[in-house]
VMD Tcl script that draws the C-alpha trace (Angstrom):
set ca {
  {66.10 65.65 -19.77}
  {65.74 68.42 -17.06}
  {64.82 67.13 -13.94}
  {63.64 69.56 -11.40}
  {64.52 69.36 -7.54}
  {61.80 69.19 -5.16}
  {61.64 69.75 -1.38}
  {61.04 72.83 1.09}
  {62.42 75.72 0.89}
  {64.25 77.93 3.83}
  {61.31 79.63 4.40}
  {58.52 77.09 4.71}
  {60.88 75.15 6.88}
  {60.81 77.71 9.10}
  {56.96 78.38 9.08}
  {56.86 74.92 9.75}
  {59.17 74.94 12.50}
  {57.73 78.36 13.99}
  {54.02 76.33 13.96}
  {55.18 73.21 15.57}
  {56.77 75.15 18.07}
  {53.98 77.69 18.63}
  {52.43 74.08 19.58}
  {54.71 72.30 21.49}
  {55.08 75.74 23.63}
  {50.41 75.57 23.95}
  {51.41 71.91 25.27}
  {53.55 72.96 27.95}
  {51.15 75.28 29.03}
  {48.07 73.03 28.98}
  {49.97 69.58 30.15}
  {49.94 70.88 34.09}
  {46.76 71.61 33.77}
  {45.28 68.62 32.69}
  {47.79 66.52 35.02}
  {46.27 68.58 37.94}
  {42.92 67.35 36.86}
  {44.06 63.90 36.65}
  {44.78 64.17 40.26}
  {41.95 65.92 41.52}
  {39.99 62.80 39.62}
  {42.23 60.20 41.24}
  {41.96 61.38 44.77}
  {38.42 61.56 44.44}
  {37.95 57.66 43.27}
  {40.31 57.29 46.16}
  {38.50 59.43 48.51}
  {35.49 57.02 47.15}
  {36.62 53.98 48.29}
  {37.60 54.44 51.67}
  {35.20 53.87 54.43}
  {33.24 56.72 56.61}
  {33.88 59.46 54.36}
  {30.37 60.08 53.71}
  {30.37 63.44 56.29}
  {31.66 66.20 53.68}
  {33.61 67.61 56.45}
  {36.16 65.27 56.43}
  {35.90 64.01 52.74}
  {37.14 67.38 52.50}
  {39.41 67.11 54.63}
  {41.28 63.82 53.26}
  {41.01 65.16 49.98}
  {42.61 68.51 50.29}
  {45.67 66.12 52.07}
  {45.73 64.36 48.77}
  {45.85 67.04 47.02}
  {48.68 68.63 49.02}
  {50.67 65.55 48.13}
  {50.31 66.19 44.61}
  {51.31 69.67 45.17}
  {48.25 71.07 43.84}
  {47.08 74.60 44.29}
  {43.64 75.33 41.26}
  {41.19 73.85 43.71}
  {40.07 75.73 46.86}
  {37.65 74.96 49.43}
  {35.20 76.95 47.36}
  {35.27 75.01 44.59}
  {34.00 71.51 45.97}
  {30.36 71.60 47.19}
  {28.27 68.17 48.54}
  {24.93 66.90 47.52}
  {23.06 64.87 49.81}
  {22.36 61.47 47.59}
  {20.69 58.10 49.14}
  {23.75 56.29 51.25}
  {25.91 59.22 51.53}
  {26.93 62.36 49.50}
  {28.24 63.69 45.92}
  {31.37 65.55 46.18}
  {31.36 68.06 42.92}
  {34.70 69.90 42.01}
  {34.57 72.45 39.76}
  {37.25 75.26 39.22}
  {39.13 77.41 36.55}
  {42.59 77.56 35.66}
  {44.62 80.44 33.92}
  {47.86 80.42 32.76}
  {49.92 83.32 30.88}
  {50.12 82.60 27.35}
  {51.61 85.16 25.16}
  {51.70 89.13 26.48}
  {48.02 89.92 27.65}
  {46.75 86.04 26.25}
  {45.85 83.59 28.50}
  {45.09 79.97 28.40}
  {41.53 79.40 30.45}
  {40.83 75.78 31.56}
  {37.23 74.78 33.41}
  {37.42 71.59 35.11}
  {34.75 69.60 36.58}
  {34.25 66.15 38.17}
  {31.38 64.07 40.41}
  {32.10 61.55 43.15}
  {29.35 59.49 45.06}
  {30.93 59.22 48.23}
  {28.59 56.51 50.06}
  {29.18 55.25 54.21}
  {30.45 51.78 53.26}
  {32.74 53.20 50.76}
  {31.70 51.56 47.33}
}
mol new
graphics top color blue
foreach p $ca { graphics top sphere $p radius 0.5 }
foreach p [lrange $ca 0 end-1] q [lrange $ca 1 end] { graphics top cylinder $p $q radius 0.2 }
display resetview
């Protein structure tokens, strides 16, 4: 009886390796990025429960101090702009985030995210 051996060879071990890798290196890159956003959403809920902070000047203000304590740096001031809703204000962020890839590729990343920020802080 000949029995034949199965398995990978050399070479498809290391296409597989070179692919997982390729991905795991695309991770690194995009896992900053989306842990920035989580901030930027979490200081916003924040910003959204705390009392008074329905005058965009200093909603902006508190949340550009949260955001300093998360050492974040995609968001500028002209990336948040305020809607006038009944009760208060919307605070919109929206920005763009590149990061270097490989040679002359980047990664791109849009962000965006809504708060109601109302005067009794609901």
């Amino acid at each position: 009886m000949n029995r034949k051996q199965g398995g990978m060879t050399l070479t498809s071990f290391l296409m597989v390796l070179a692919v997982v890798g390729f991905a795991l290196y695309v991770g690194m890159k995009l896992f900053p990025m989306y842990q920035e956003f989580y901030a930027v959403k979490t200081s916003m809920k924040a910003l959204a429960r705390e009392p008074g902070t329905s005058d965009p000047a200093k909603a902006q203000e508190l949340f550009f101090k949260r955001m300093d304590m998360n050492y974040s740096d995609s968001v500028k001031r002209d990336n948040i702009k305020f809607d006038r809703i009944d009760g208060g204000v919307r605070m919109n962020v929206s920005y763009e985030v590149r990061r270097p890839l490989v040679g002359n590729l980047d990664i791109i990343g849009r962000f965006e995210n809504s708060q109601d920020l109302t005067s009794h802080g609901e």
